[in-house]
PDB file with one MODEL, atoms N, CA, C and O in Angstrom:
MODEL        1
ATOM      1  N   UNK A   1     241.084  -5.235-118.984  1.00  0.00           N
ATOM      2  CA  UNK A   1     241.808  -4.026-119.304  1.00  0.00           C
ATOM      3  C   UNK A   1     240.855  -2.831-119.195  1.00  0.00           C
ATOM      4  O   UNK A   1     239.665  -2.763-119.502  1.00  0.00           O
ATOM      5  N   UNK A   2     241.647  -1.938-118.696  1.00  0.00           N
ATOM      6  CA  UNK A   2     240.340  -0.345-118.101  1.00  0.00           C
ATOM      7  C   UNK A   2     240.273  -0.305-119.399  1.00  0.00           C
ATOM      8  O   UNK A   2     241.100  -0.685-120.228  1.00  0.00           O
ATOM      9  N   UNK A   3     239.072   0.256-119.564  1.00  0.00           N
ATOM     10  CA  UNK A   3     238.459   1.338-120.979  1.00  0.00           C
ATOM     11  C   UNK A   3     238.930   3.088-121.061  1.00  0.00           C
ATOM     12  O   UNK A   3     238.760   3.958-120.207  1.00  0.00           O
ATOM     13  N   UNK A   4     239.665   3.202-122.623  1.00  0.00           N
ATOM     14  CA  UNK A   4     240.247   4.666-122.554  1.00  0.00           C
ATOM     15  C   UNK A   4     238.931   5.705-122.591  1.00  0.00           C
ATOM     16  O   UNK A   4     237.850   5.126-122.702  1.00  0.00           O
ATOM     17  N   UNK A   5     238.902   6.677-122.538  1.00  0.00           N
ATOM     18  CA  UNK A   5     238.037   8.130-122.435  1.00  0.00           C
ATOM     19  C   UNK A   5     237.182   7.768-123.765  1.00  0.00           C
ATOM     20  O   UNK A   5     235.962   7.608-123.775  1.00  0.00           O
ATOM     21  N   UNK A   6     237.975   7.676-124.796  1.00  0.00           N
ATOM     22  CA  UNK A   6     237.438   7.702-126.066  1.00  0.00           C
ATOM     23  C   UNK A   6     236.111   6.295-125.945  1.00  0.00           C
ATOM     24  O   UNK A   6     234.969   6.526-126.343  1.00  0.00           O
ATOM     25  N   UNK A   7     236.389   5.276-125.512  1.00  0.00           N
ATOM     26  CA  UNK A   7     235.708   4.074-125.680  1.00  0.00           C
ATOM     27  C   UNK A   7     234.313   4.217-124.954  1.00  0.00           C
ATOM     28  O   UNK A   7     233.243   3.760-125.355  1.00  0.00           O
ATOM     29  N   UNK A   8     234.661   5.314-123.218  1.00  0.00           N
ATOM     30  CA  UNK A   8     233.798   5.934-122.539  1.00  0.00           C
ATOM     31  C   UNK A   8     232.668   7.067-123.451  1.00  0.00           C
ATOM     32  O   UNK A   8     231.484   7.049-123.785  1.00  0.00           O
ATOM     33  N   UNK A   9     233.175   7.470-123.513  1.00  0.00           N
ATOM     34  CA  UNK A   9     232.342   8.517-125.013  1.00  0.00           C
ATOM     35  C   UNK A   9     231.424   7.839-125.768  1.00  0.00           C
ATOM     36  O   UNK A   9     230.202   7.985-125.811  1.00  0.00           O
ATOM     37  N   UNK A  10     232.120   7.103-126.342  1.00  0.00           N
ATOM     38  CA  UNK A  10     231.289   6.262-127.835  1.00  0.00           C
ATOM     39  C   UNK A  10     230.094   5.619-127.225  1.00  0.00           C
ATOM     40  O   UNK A  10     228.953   5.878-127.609  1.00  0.00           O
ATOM     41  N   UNK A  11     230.468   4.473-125.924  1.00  0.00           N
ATOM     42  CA  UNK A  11     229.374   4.037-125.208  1.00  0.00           C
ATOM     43  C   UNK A  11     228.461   4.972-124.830  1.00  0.00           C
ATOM     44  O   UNK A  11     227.373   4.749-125.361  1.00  0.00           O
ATOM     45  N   UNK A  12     228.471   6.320-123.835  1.00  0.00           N
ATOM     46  CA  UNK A  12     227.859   7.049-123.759  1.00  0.00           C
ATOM     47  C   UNK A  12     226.968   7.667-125.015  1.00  0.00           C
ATOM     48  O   UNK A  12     225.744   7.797-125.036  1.00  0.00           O
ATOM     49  N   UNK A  13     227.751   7.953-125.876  1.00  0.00           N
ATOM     50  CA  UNK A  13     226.827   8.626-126.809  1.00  0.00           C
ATOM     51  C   UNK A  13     226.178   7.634-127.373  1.00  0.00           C
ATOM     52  O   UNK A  13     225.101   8.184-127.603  1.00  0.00           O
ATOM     53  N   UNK A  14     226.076   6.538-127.764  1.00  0.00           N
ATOM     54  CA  UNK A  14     225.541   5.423-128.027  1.00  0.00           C
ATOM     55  C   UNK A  14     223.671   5.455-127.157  1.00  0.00           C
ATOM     56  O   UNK A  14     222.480   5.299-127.424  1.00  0.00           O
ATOM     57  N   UNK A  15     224.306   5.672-126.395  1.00  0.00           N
ATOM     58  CA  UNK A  15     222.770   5.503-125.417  1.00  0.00           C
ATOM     59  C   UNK A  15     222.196   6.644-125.586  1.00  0.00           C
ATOM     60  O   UNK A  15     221.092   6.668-126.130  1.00  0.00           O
ATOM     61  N   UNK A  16     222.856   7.905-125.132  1.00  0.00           N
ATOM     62  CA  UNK A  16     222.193   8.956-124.752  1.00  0.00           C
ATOM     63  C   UNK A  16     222.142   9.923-125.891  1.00  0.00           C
ATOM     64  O   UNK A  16     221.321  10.839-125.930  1.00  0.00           O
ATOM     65  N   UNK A  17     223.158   9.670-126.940  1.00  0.00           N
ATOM     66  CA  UNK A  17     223.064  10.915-128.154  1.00  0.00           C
ATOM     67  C   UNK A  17     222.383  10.465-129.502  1.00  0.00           C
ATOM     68  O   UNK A  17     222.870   9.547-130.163  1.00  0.00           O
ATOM     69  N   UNK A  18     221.191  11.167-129.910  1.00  0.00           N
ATOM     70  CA  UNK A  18     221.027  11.215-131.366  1.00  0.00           C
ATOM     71  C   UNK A  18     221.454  12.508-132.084  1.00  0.00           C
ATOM     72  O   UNK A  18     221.471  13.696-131.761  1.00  0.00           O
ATOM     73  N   UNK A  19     221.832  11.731-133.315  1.00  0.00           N
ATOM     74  CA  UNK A  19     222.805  13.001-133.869  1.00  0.00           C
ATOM     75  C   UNK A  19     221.498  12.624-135.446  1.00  0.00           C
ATOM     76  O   UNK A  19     220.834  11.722-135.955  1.00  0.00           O
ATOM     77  N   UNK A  20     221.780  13.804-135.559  1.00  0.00           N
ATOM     78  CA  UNK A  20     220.705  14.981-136.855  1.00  0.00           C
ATOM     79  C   UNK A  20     221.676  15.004-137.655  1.00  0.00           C
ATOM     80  O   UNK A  20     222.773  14.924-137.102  1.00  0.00           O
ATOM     81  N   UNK A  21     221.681  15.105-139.037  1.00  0.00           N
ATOM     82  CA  UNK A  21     222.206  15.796-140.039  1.00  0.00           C
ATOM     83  C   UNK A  21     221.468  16.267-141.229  1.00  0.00           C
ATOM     84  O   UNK A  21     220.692  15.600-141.914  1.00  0.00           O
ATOM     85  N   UNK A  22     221.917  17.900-141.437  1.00  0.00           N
ATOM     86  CA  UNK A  22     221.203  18.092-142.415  1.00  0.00           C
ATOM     87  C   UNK A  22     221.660  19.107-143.392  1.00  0.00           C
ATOM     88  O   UNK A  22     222.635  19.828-143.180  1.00  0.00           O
ATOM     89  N   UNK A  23     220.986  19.149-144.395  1.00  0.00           N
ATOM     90  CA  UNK A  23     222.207  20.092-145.568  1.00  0.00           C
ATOM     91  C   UNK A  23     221.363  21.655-145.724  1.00  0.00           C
ATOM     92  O   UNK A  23     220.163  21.910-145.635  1.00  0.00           O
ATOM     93  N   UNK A  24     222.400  22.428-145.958  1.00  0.00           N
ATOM     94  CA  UNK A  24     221.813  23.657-146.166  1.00  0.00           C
ATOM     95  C   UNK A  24     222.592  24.157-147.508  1.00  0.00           C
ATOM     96  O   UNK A  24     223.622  23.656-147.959  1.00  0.00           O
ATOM     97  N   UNK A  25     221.785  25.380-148.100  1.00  0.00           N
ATOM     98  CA  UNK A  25     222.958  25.935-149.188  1.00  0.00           C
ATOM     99  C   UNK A  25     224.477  26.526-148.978  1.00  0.00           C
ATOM    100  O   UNK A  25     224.755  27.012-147.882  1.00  0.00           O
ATOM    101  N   UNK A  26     225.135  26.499-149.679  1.00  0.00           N
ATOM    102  CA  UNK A  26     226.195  27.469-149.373  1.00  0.00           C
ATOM    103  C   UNK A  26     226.677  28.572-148.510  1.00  0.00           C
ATOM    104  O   UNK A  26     226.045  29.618-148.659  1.00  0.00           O
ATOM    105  N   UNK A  27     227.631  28.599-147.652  1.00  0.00           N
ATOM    106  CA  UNK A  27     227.480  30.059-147.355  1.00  0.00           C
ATOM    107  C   UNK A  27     226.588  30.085-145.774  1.00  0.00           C
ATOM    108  O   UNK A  27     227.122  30.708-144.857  1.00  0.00           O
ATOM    109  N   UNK A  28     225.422  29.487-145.556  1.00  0.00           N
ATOM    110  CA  UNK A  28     224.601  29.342-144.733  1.00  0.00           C
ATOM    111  C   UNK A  28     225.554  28.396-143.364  1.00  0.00           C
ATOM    112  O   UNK A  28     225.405  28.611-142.161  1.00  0.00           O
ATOM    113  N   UNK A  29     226.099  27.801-143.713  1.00  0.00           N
ATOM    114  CA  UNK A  29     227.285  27.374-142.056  1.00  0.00           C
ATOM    115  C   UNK A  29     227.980  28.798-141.787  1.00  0.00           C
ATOM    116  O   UNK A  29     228.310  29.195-140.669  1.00  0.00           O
ATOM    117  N   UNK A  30     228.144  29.481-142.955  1.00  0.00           N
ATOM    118  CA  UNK A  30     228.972  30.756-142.004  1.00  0.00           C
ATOM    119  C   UNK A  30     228.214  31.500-141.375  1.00  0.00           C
ATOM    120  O   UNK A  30     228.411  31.837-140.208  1.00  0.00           O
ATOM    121  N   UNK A  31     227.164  31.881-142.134  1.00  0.00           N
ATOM    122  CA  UNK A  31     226.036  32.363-141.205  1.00  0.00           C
ATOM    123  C   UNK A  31     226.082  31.977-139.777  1.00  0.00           C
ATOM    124  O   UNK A  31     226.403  32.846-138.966  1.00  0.00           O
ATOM    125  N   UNK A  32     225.816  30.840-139.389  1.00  0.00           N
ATOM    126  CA  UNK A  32     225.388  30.083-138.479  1.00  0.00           C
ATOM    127  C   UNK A  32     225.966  30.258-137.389  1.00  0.00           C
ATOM    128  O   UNK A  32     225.525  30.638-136.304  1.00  0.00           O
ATOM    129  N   UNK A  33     227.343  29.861-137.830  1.00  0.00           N
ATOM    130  CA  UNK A  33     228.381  30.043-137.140  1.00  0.00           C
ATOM    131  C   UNK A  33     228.710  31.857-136.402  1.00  0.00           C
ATOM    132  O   UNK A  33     229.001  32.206-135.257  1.00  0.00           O
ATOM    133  N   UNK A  34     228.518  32.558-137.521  1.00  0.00           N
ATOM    134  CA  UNK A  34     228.175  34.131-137.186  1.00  0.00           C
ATOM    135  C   UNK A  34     227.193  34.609-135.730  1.00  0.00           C
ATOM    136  O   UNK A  34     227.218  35.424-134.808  1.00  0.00           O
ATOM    137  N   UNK A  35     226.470  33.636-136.196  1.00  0.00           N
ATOM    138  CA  UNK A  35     225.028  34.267-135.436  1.00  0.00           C
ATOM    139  C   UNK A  35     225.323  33.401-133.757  1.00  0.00           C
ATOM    140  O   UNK A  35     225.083  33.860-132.640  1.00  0.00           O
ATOM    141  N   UNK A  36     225.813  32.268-134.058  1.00  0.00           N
ATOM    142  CA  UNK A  36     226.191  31.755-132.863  1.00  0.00           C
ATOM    143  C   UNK A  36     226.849  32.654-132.067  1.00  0.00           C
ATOM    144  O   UNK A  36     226.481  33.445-131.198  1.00  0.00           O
ATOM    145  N   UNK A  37     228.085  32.310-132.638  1.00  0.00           N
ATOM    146  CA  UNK A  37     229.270  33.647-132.053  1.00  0.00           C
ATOM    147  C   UNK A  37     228.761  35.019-131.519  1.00  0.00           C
ATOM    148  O   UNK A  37     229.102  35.546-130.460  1.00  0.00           O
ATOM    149  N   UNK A  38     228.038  35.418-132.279  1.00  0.00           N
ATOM    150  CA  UNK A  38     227.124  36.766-131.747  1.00  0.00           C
ATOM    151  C   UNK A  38     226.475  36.457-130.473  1.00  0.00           C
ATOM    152  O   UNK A  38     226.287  37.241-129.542  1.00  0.00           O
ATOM    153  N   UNK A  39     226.042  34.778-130.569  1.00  0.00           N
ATOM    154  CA  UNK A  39     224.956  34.243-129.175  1.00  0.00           C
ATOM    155  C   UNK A  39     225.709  34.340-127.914  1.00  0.00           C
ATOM    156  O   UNK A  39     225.172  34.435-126.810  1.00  0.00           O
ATOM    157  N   UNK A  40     226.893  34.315-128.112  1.00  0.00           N
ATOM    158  CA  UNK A  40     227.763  33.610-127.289  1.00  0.00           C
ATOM    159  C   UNK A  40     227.649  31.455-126.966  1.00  0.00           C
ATOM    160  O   UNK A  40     227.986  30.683-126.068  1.00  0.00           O
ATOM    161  N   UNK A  41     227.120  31.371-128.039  1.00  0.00           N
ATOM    162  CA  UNK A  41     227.217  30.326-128.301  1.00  0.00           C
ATOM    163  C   UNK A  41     227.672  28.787-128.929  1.00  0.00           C
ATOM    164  O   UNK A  41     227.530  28.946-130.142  1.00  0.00           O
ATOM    165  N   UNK A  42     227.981  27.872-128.784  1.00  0.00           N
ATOM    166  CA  UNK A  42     228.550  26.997-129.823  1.00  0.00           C
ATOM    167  C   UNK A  42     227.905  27.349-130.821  1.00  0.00           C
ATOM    168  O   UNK A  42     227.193  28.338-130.648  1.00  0.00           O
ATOM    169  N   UNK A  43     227.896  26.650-132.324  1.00  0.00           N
ATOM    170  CA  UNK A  43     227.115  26.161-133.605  1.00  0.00           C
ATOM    171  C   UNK A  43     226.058  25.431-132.907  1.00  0.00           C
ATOM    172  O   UNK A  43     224.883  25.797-132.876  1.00  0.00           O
ATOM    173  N   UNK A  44     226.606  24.204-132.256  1.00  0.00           N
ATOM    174  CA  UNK A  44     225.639  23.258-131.871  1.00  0.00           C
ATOM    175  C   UNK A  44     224.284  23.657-130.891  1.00  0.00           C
ATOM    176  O   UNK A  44     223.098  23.329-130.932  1.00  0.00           O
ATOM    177  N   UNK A  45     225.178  24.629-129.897  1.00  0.00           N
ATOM    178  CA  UNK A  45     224.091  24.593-128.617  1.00  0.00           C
ATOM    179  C   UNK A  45     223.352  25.827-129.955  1.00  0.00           C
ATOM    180  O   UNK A  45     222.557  25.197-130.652  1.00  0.00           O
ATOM    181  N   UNK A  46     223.429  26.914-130.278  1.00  0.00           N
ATOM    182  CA  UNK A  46     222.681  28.026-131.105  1.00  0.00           C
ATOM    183  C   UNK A  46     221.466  27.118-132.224  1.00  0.00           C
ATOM    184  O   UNK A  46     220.484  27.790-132.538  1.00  0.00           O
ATOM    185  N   UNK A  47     221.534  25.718-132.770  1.00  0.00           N
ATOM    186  CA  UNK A  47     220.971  25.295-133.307  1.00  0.00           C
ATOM    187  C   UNK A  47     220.244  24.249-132.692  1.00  0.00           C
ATOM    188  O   UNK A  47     219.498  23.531-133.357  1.00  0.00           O
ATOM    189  N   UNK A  48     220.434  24.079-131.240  1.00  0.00           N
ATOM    190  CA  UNK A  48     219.600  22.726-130.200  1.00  0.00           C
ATOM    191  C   UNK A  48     218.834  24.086-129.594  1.00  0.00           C
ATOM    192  O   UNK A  48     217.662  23.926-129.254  1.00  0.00           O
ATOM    193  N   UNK A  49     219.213  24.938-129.495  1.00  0.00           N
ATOM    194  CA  UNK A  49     218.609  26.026-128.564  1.00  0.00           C
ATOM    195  C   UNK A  49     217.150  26.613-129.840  1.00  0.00           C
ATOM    196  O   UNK A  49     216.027  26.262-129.479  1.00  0.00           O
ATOM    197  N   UNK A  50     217.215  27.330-131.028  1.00  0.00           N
ATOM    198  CA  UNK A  50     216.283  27.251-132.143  1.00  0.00           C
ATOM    199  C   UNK A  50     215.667  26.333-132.527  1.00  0.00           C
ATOM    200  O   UNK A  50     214.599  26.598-133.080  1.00  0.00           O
ATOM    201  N   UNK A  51     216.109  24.764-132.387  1.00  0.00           N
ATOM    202  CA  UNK A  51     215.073  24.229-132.806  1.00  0.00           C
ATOM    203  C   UNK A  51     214.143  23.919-131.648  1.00  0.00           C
ATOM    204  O   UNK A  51     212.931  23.739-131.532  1.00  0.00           O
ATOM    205  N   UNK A  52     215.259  23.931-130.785  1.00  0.00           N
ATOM    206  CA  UNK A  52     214.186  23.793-129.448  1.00  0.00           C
ATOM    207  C   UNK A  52     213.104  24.569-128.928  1.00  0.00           C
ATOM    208  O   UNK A  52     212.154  24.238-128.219  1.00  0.00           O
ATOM    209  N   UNK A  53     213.504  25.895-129.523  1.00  0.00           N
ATOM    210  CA  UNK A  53     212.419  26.908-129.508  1.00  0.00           C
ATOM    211  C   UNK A  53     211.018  26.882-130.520  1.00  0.00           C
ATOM    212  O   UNK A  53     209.900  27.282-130.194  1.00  0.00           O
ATOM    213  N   UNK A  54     211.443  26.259-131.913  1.00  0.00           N
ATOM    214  CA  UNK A  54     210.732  25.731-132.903  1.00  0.00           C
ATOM    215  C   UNK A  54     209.424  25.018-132.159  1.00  0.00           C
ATOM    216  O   UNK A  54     208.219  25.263-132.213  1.00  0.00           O
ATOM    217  N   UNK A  55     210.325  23.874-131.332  1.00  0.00           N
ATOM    218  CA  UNK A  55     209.747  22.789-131.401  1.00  0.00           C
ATOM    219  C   UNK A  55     208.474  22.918-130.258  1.00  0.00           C
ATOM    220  O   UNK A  55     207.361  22.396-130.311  1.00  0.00           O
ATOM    221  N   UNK A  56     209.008  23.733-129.297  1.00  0.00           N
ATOM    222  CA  UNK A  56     207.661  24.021-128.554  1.00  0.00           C
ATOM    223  C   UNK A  56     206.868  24.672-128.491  1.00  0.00           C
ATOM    224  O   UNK A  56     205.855  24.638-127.792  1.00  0.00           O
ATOM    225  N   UNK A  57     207.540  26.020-129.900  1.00  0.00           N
ATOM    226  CA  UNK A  57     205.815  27.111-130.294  1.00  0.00           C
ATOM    227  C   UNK A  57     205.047  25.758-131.144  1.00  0.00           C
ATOM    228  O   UNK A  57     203.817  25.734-131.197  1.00  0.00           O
ATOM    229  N   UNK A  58     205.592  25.026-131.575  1.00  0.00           N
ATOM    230  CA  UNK A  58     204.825  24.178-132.608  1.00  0.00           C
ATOM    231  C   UNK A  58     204.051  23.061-131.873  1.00  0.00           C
ATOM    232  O   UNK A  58     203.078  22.604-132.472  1.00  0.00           O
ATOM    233  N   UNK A  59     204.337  22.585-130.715  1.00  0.00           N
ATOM    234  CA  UNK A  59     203.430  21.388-129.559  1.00  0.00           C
ATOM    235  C   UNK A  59     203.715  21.962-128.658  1.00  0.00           C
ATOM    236  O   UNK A  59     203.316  21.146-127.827  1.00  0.00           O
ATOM    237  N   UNK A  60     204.106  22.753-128.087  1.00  0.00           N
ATOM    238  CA  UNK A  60     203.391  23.159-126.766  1.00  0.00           C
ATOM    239  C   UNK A  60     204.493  22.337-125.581  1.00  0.00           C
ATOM    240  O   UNK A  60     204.534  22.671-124.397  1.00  0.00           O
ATOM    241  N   UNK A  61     205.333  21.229-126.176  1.00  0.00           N
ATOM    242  CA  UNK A  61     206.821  21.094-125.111  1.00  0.00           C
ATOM    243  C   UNK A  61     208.010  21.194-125.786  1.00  0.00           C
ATOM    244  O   UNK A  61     207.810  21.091-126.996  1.00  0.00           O
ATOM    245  N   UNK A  62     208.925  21.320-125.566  1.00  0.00           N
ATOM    246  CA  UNK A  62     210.267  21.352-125.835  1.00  0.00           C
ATOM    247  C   UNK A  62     210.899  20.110-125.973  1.00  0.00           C
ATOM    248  O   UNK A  62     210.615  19.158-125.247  1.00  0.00           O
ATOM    249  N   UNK A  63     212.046  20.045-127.186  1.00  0.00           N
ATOM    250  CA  UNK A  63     212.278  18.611-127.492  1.00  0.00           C
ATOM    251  C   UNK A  63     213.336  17.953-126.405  1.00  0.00           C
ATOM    252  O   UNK A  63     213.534  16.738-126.436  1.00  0.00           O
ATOM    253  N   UNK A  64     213.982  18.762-125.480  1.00  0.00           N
ATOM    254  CA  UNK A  64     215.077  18.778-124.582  1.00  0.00           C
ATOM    255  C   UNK A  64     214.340  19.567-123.399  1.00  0.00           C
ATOM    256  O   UNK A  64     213.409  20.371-123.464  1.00  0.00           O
ATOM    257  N   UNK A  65     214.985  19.127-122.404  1.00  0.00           N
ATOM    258  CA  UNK A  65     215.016  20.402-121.123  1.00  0.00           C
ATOM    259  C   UNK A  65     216.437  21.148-121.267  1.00  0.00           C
ATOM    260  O   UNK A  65     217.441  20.808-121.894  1.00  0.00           O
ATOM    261  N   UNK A  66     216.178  22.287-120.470  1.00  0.00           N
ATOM    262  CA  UNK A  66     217.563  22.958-120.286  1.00  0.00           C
ATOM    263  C   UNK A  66     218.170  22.838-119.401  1.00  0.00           C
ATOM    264  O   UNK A  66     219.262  23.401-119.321  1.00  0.00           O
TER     265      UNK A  66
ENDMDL
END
């Protein structure tokens, strides 16, 4: 039996996605979300894009390519 989209996904992200979670205070997702929107950006890509910037003033590569 073919595999639906959804089953395609899960496998995929399985291999290729690590997912982060982390807590902030109150109030601070709207922010986020603010500042994204201002980026023209998702939440997600505005916070892979900062830490990614983090991550290579701090070693010298980037945790992703673009």
């Amino acid at each position: 039996m073919p595999k639906n989209t959804n089953e395609y996904q899960y496998e995929y992200e399985a291999k290729k996605i690590d997912t982060i979670s982390f807590k902030t205070q109150k109030g601070a997702r709207e922010q986020l979300k603010k500042a994204a929107h201002a980026s023209g950006k998702s939440m997600n890509g505005f916070i892979r894009d900062a830490l990614n910037d983090a991550v290579t003033d701090a070693i010298g590569e980037p945790m992703e390519t673009r």
